[in-house]
C-alpha positions in Angstrom: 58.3 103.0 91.2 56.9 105.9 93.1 53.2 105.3 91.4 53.6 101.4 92.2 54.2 102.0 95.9 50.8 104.1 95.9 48.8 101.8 93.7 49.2 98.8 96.5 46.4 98.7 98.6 45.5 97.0 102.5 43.1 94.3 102.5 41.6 92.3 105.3 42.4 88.4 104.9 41.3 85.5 107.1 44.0 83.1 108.1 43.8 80.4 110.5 46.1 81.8 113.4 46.7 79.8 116.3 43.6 78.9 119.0 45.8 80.5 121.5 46.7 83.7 120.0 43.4 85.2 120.6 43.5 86.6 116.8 39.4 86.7 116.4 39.7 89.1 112.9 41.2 89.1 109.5 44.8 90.0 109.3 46.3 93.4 107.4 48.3 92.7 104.4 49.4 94.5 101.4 48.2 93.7 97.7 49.2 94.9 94.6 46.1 96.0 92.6 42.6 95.3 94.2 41.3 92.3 95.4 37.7 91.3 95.1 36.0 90.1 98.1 36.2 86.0 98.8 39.7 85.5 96.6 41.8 83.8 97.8 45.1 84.4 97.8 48.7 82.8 99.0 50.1 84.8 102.8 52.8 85.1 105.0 51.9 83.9 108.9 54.8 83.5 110.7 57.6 81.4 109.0 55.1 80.2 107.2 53.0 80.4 103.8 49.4 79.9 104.3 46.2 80.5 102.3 43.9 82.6 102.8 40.4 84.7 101.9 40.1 88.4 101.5 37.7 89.6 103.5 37.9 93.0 102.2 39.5 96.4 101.9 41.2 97.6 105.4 40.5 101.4 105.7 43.7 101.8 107.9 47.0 99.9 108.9 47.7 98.4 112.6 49.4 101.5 114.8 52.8 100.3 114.4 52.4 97.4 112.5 54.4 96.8 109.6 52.5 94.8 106.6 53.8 92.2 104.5 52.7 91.3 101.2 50.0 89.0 99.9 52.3 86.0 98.1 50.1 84.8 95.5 46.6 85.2 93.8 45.0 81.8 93.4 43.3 82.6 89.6 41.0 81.2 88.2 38.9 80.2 90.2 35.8 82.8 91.4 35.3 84.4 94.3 33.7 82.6 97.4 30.2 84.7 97.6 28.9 87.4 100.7 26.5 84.6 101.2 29.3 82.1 102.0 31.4 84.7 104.1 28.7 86.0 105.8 28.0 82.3 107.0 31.3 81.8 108.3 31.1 85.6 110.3 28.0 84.0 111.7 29.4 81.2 113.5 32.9 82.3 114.3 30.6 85.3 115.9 27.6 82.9 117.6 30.5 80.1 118.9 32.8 82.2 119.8 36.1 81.2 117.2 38.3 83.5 114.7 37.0 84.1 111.4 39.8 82.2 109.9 39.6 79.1 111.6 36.1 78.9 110.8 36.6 79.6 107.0 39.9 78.1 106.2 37.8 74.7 107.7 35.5 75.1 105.3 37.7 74.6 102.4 38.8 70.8 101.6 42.5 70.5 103.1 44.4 70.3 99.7 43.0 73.6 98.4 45.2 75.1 101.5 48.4 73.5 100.6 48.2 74.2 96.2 50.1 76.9 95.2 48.6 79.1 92.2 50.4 77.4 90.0 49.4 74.2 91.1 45.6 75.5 91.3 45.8 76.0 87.5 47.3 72.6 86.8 44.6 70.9 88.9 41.7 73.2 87.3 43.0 72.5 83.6 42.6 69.0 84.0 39.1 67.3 82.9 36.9 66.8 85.6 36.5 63.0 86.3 32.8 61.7 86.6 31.5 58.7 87.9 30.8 56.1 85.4 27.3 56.9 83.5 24.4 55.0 85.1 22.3 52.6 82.5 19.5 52.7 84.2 17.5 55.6 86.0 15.9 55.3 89.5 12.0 56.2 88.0 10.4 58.6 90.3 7.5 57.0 92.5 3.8 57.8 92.1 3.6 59.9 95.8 1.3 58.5 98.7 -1.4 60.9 99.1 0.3 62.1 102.1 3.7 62.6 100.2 1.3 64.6 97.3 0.2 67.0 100.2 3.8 67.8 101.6 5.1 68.3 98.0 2.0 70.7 97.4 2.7 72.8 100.4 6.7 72.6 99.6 5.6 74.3 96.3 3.1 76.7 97.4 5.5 78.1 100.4 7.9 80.7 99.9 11.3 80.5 101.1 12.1 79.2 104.8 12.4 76.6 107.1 9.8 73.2 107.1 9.9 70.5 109.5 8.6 67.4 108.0 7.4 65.1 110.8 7.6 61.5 108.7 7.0 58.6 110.7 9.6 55.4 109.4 9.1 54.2 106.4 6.9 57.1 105.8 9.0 58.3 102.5 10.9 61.4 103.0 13.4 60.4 101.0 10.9 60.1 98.2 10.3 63.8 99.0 13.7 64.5 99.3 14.3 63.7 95.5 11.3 64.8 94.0 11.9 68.2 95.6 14.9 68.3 93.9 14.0 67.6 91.1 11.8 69.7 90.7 14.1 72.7 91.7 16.5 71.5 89.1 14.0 71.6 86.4 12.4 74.8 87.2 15.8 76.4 87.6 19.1 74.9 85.0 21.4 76.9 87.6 19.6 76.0 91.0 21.6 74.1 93.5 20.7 72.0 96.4 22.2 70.6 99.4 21.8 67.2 101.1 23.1 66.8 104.6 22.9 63.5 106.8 24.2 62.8 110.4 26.5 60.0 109.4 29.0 59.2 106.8 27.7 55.4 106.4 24.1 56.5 105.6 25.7 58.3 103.1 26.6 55.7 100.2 23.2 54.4 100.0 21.2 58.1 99.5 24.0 58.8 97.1 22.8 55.6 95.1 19.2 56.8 94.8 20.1 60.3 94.0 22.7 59.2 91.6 20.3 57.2 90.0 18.1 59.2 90.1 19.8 62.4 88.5 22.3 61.0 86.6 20.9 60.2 83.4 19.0 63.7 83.4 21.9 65.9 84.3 24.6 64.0 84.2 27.5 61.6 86.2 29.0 64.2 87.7 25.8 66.2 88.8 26.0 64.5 92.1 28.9 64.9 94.1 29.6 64.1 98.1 31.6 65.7 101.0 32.6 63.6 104.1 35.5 62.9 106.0 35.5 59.8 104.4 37.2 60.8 101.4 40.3 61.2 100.5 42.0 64.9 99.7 42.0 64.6 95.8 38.1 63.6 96.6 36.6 66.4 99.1 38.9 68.8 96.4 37.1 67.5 93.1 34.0 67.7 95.0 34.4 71.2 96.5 35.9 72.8 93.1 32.6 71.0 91.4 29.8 72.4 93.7 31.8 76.1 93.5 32.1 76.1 89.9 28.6 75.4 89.8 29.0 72.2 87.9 27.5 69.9 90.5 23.8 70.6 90.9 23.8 68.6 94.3 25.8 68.1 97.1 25.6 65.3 99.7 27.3 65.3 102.9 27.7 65.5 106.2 28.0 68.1 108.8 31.1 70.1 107.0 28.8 70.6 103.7 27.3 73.0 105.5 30.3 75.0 104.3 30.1 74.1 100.8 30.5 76.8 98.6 27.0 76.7 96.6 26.7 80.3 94.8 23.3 79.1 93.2 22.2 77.4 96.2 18.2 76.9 96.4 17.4 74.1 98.7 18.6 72.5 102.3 17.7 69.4 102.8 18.4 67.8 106.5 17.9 64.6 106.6 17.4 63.0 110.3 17.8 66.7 112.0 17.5 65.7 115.5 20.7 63.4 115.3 23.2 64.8 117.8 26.0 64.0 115.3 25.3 67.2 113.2 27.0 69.3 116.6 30.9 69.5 115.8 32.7 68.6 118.8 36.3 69.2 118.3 37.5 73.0 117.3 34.3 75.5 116.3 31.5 73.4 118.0 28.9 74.4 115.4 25.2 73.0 115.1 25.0 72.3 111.2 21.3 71.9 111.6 21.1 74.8 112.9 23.6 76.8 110.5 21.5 75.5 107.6 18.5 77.1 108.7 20.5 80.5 109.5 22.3 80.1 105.4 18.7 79.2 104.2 17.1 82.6 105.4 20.0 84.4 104.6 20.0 82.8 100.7 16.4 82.9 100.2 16.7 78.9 100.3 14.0 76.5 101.3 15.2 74.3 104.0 13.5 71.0 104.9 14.1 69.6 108.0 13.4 66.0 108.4 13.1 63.3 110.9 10.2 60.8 112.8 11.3 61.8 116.2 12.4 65.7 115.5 14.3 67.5 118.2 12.1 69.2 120.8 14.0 72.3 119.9 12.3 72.2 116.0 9.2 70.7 117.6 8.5 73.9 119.6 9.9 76.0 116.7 7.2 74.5 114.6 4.4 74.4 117.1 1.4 76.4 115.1 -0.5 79.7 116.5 -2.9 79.5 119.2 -4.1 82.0 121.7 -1.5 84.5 123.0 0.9 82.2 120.6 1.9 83.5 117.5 3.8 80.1 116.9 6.7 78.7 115.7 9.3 79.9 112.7 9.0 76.8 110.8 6.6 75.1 108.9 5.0 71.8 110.2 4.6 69.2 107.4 3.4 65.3 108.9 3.4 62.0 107.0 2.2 59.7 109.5 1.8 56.7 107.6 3.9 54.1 105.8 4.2 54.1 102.6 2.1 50.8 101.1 -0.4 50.7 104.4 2.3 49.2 106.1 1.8 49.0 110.1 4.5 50.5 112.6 5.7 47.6 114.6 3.8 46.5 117.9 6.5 47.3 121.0 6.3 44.7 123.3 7.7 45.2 126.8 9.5 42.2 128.7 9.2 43.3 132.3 12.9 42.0 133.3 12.5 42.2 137.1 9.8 39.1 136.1 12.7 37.0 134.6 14.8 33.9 136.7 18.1 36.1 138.0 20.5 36.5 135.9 18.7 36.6 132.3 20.5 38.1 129.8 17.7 37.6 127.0 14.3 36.4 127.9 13.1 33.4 126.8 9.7 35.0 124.9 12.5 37.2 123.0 14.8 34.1 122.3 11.1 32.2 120.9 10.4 34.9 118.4 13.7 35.4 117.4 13.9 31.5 116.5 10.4 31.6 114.4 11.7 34.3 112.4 15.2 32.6 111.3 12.9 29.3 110.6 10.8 31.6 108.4 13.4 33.4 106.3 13.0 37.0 108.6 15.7 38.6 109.6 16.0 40.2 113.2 17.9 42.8 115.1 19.6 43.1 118.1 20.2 46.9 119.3 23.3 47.2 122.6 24.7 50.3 122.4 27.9 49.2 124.1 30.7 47.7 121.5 33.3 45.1 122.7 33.0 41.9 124.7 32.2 43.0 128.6 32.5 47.4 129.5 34.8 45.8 132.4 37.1 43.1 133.6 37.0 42.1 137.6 38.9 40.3 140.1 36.2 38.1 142.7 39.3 38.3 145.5 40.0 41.8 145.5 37.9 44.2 143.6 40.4 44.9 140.7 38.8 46.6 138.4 40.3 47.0 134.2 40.9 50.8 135.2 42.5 52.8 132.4 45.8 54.5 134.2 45.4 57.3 131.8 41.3 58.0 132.7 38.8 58.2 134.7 36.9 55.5 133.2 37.5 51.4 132.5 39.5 49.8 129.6 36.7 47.8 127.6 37.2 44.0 127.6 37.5 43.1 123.7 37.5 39.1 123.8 38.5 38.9 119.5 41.8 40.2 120.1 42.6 39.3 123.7 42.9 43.3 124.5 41.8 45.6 127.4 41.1 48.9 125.2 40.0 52.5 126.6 37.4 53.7 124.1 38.3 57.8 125.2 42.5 57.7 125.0 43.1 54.8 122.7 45.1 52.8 125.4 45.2 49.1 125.1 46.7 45.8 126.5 47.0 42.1 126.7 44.0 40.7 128.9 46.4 39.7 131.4 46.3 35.9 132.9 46.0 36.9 136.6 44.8 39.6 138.9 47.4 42.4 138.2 46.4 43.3 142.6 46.5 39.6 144.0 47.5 37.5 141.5 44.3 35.3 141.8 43.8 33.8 138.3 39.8 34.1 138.9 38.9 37.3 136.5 36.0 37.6 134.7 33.8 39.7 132.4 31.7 42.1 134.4 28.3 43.5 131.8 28.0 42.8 128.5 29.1 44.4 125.2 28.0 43.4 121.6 31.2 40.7 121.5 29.3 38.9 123.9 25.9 39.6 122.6 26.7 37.8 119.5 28.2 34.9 121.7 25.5 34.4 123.5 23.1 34.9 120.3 25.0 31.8 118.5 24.8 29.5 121.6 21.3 30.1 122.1 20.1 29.6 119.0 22.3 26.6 118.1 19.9 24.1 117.5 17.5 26.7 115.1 17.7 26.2 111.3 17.0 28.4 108.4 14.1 27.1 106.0 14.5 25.1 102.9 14.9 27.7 100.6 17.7 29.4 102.3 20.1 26.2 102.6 18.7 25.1 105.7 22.2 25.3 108.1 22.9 27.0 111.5 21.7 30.6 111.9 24.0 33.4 110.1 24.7 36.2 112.8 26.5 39.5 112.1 27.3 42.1 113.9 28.0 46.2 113.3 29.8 48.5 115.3 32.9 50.7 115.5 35.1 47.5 116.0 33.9 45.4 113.2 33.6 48.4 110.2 37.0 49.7 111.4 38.9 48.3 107.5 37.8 49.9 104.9 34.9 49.1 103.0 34.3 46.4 105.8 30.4 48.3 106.5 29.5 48.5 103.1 29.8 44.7 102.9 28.1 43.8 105.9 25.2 45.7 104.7 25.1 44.3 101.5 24.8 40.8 103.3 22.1 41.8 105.5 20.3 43.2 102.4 20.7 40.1 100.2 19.2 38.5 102.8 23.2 36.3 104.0 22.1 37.3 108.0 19.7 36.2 110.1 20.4 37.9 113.5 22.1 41.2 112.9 23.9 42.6 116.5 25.0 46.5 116.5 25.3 49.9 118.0 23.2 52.6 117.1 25.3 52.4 114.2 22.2 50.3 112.7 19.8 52.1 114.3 19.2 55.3 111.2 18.4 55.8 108.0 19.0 52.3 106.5 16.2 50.3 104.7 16.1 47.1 105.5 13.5 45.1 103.8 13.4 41.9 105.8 14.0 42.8 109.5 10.5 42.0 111.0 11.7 42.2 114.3 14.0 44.9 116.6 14.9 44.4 120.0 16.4 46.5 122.5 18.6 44.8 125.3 19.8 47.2 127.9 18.1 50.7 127.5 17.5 51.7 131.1 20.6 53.2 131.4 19.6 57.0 129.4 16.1 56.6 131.7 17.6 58.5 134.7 20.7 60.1 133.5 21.9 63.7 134.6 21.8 64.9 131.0 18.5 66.2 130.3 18.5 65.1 126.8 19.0 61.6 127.8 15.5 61.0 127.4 14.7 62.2 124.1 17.8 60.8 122.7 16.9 57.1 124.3 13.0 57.6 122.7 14.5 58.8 119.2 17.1 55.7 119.6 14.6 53.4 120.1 11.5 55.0 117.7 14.3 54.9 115.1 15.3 51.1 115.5 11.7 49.9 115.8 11.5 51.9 112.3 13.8 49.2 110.8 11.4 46.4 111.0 8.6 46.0 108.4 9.7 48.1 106.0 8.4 46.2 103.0 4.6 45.7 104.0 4.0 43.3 100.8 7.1 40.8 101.8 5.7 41.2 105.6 2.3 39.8 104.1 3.7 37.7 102.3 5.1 35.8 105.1 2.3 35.9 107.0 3.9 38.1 109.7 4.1 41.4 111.6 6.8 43.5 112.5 7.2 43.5 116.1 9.8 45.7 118.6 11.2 44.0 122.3 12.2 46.3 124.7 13.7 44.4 127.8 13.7 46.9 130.8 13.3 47.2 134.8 11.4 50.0 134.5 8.1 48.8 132.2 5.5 51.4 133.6 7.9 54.3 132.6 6.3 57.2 130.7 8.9 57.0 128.0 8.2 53.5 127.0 3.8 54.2 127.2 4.6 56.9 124.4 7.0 54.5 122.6 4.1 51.4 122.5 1.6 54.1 120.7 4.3 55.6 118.6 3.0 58.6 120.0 6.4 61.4 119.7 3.6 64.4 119.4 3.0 63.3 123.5 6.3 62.9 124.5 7.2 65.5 123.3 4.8 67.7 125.1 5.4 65.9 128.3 9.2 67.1 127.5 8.3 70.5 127.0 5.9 70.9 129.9 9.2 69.8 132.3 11.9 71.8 130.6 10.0 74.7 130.6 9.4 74.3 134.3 13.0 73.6 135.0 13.8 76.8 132.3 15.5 74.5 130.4 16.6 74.9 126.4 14.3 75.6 124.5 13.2 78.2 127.1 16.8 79.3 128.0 19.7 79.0 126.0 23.4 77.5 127.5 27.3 77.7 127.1 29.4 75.5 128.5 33.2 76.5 129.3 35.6 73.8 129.4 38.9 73.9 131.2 41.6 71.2 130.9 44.4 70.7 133.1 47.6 68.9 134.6 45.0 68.9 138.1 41.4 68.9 138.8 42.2 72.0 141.0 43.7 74.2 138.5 41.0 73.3 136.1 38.4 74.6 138.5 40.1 77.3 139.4 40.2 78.9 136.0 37.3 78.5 135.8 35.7 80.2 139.4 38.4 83.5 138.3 37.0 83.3 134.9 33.7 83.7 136.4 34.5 86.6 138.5 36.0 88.1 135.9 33.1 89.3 134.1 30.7 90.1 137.4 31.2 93.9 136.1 29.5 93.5 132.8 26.0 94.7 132.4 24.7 91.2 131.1 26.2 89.4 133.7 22.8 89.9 136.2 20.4 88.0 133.2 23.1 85.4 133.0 23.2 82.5 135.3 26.8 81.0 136.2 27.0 77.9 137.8 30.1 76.4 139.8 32.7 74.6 138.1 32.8 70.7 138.5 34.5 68.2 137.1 33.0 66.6 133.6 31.6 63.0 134.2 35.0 61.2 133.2 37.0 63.7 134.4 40.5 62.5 133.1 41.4 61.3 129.7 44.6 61.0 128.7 46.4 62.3 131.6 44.6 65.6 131.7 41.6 66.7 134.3 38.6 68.4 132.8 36.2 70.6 134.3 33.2 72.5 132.8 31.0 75.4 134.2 27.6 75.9 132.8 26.2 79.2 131.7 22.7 79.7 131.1 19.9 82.8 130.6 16.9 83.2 128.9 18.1 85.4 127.0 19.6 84.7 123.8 21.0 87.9 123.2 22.3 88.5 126.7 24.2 84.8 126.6 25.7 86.3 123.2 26.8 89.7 124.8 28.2 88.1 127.5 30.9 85.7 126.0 31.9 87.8 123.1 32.7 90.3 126.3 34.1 87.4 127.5 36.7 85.8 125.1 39.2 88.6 125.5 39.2 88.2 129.4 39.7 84.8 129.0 42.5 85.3 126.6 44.1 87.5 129.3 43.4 85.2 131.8 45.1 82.6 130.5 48.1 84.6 130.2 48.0 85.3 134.2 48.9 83.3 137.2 45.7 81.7 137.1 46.1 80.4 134.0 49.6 78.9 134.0 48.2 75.3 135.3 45.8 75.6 132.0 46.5 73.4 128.9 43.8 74.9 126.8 39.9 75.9 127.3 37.2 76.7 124.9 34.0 77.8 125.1 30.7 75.5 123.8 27.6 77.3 122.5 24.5 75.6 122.6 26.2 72.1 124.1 24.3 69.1 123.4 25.3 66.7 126.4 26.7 68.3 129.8 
């Protein structure tokens, strides 16, 4: 018994401890025999039994602490690599969260709840596989452009590549026959595929499956979204760790796949704001990837047609006094098949008879287009009927009692809904103020978009061939693909060609490939021109570069029909810089416009930002926690290179009942920024404990934000 007692050993294991407890490391437990690095094992925390992964051997015990025992070794399966673990030390240590919230998050939710037991039931079974495809996707003959990109691909050593594809350019093309040629060159090589949202992910799952599938099997090709269920993002996950699955495709979480053999990142559409987490460890997967790829010795390919100006200027190449950029510039600029980007056409709106909703040119084109078989497509990136409901007597307004911000007017279901808490009632049949029965839709939303579309184009018929009848409008947004499956059939109707007039979000806006949309309008976009987000800009160019990059896709049909792919922007603001660079298709100069004024204003990429967010029962004790958290930290030396501004309140400052505030913090220093809030965290911990903090519901700290 004696020699038992001194065989067990202390090893280090990440949990996921509470946000609160201020519990940044791996907890001290005992073990019986060794542990390898990455196992994971079964643990005590609190009343309850958790799982965990060893993070190593603990050279000493807590002062005073007295250690429990780890439960259970999950066998059977191996351990999760140093390249994984160092990952998820990375960005609990860059944004600021505890090791074990950052790692257990990267395992798929049932592996946490499986006991060992359990674990070797689930491993013994046979892995199920989709069904075998008959036919193979045959790889394309590459554009000469493609053939020069796949030739530098080869020729570079590991790193990061931005390749600067214009729509319809073929990076996908790239995408696979990079891949494959990784698999081939390697049988143990791994690569993974990341995308900004799960409905684009379906369709590239398609091509790769077809395209991979009858070489390497069914089950070479595997996904991880939110998307799926438990059993799912499990099966997945224990595929891509066992090394069984040669690629992954996901979104932002695969970034935490466990890959052992990983090779290649792909990123497809990397400016896309959705790849920042923003609930719990605000990561940048983008980013992340390119950190795992250099620490792997992977290649990572970055994609997009409008990249973010943070990979533009880390690509820029050498020039005098300029060593350049850390990535790799790669540029297709021209469609595949000769194809012509669509001519932007501007409809100066302060021309138009008051009142016009959609211009009579647009309404023309759209009309010739339906009477020729084309499809067209309307972008509003604002769901539901009207973004407010008004009274004409007494200024009642469809205020949320819970926000800062109007309930949406959703005509389908007779509802008033706020989009940020969820709250939502029965239109109601008079003023709720004055009683006057006069209340109307105030703005316009997609509901009403497609209303207006159908009257409009009411006396318009579809040719011949198509069962000449009324025009077929569709819309897609968060309302109408709320069932499930209800997105993939409305795009399979707009690809067989069962729409006409397709209304969305910027749901429609990436990634997909439709073949017969020859013309794109925008309806409202002025409203990102003069934002107080400095991003607003690039994220309204990339928006609309990206829809305009729906129309014409298939350059032989276009010709066929005899027509050209054109994109309607209807604006107040015409002469605008933004829109000059959009009618060239010119990102290379907005771009450098962009640059030139966030450099002057020493705005990222030339500085670097935190943002740390305080919520509250009051607007006052929100901003208060945050001006002592400020003081707190005037004594450390990084605290002169860092620049803290005054809290305010966030632009809707209550949701749900509870006040927000922010405070930004900014230097031009990377490293000082970093020195700073790890410095930080414990004060805030301890501040939240105080007086100060009492009013405080929670706070959290946001590394590299993308809106403010």
């Amino acid at each position: 018994m004696k020699e038992a007692a001194q065989s067990r050993i202390r090893v280090q294991v990440a949990v996921q401890t509470p946000a609160h407890s201020g519990i940044a490391e791996p907890l001290t437990y005992m073990a019986p025999h060794p542990l390898p690095a990455g196992a994971l094992v079964r643990v005590p925390l609190g009343q309850r039994e958790v799982l965990g992964v060893v993070w190593g051997e603990a050279a000493q015990a807590p002062e005073g602490a007295t250690l429990r025992d780890v439960t259970a070794v999950l066998e059977g399966l191996p351990p999760l690599s140093a390249g994984w673990r160092d990952l998820v030390a990375f960005a609990a240590r860059y944004y600021q969260r505890a090791i074990g919230e950052v790692a257990l998050a990267g395992l798929p939710p049932q592996l946490r709840e499986l006991g060992a037991e359990q674990l070797a039931r689930r491993l013994a079974r046979k892995a199920k596989t989709s069904p075998t495809v008959a036919e193979g996707d045959v790889p394309r003959a590459p554009t000469p452009e493609q053939a020069a990109v796949l030739a530098e691909l080869r020729a570079g050593d590991a790193g990061a590549f931005l390749l600067h594809g214009s729509t319809g350019s073929g990076k996908t093309e790239v995408y696979l026959q990079t891949v494959a040629e990784l698999l081939a060159a390697d049988p143990e090589a791994q690569a993974l595929v990341m995308v900004p949202e799960i409905n684009l992910t379906p369709q590239l799952e398609a091509r790769f499956v077809a395209r991979f599938a009858p070489v390497y099997g069914a089950g070479a090709v595997v996904s991880m979204h939110s998307g799926l269920t438990n059993p799912q993002r499990l099966g997945s996950w224990l595929a891509a760790h066992l090394g069984r699955a040669r690629i992954v495709l996901g979104t932002r979480m695969a970034i935490f796949a466990s890959l052992p053999k990983l090779a290649l990142i792909v990123v497809d559409e990397e400016h896309d704001p959705s790849y920042k987490q923003q609930e719990g460890a605000r990561y940048s997967a983008r980013d992340l990837a390119v950190w795992r790829g250099r620490r792997e010795g992977a290649r990572v390919l970055l994609g997009s047609a409008t990249p973010s100006l943070e990979s533009w200027w880390g690509s820029r190449p050498p020039s005098d006094g300029d060593a350049g950029g850390r990535y790799r510039r790669l540029a297709m600029p021209s469609r595949v098949g000769a194809g012509a980007l669509p001519t932007v056409r501007l409809v100066d709106m302060n021309l138009q008879p008051p009142r016009t909703r959609l211009s009579a040119g647009l309404m023309d084109a759209i009309a010739q287009r339906v009477a020729r078989g084309e499809q067209s497509m309307l972008l509003l990136n604002r769901r539901g009927y009207a973004p407010v409901l008004a009274c004409s007597a007494c200024e009642w307004k469809s205020e949320c009692p819970h926000c800062s911000a109007y309930r949406v007017f959703h005509k389908i279901d007779r509802s008033l809904r706020c989009h940020h808490c969820g709250f939502a009632e029965r239109v109601p049949r008079a003023c709720p103020t004055c009683g006057n029965l006069d209340i109307a839709p105030v703005g316009r939303g997609t509901e009403r978009l497609e209303e207006e579309l159908a009257e409009l184009l009411a006396g318009v018929r579809r040719p011949e061939a198509q069962g000449r009848g009324p025009v077929r409008i569709a819309r897609i947004d968060a309302d109408s693909t709320r069932l499930e499956g209800a997105l993939s059939r409305q795009l399979a109707q707009v690809h067989d060609g069962a729409v006409d007039v397709l209304v969305g979000t910027q749901m429609i806006a990436k990634g997909h490939d439709f073949r017969r949309v020859t013309l794109v309008a925008a309806i409202n976009p002025d409203g990102a021109l003069f934002s107080s987000d400095f991003r607003a800009p690039e994220r309204l160019f990339s928006l609309l570069m990206q829809s305009g990059g729906r129309a014409g896709r298939d350059s032989a049909w276009l010709a066929a029909q005899g027509s050209r792919a054109e994109m309607w922007i209807q604006t107040f603001h015409p002469q605008h810089p933004l829109f000059a660079a959009l009618r060239r298709h010119d990102y290379a100069a907005f771009a450098e416009q962009q640059l030139e004024e966030r450099r002057a204003a020493s705005l990222p990429p030339f500085a670097f930002q935190a943002l740390l967010r305080a919520d509250a029962r009051t607007q006052e004790a929100a901003q208060a926690f945050l001006t002592a958290a400020s003081a707190a930290v005037d004594d450390l030396p990084e605290a002169a290179a860092v620049q803290r501004y005054p809290a305010v309140p966030l632009a809707i400052q209550r949701v749900a009942n509870v006040e927000r505030a922010q405070m930004l913090v900014e230097s031009e220093s990377r490293m000082a920024l970093q020195r700073l809030l790890a410095h930080w965290h414990p004060r805030l911990h301890a501040l939240r404990r105080s007086p100060e903090g009492q009013g405080i519901i929670r706070w959290l700290v946001d590394v590299d934000p993308q809106s403010i």
